[in-house]
N, C-alpha and C positions, 0 to 999 in steps of 0.2 A: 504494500500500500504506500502511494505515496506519501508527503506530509496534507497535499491539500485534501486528499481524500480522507484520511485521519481529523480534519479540522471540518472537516464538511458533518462527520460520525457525531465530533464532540460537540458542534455547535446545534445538530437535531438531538441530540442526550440532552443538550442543557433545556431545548422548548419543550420536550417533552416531560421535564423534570418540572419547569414552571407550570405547565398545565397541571400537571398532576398535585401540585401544591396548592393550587387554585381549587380543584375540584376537591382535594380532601379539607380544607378551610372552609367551603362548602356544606359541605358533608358534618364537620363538625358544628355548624351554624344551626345545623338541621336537628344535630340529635338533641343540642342545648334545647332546643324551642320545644322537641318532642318531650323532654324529660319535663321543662317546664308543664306540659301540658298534658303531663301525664301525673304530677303532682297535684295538679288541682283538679284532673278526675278522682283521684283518690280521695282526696278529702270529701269530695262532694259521696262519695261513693259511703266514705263513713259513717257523713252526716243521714244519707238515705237509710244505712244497715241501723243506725242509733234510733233514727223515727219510724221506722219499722218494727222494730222492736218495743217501741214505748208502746207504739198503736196495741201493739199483741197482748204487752202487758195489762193492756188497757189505763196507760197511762196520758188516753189524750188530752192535748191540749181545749178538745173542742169540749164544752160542756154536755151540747148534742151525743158528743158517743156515750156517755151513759145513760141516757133517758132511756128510756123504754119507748116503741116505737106507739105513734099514734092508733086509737083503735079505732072502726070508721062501724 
């Protein structure tokens, strides 16, 4: 090989090294927002398993869920 062919190799090495640096900073952008948005499903996920549970326990909030249903 000669030197320009060597310099031709390392200069397509180097773009595709920057692309690839590009697409994984990318990529890392992505899972930050994923992870963000996968911690505020869970909470909401809690908050849902907590009031579900209350409802079960018959602890609602509503004064309606313990009446007794109207008689007609």
């Amino acid at each position: 090989m000669s030197d320009s062919d060597l310099r031709e190799e390392v200069v397509e090495l180097q773009v595709r090294l920057a692309y690839q640096d590009d697409i994984i900073d990318g990529l890392n952008e992505q899972v930050a927002s994923l992870n963000q948005q996968m911690d505020v499903l869970q909470m909401q996920m809690q908050y849902l398993v907590r009031t579900m549970r209350n409802m079960a326990d018959g602890d609602g909030d509503s004064p309606a869920a313990n009446e007794p249903p109207p008689h007609y």
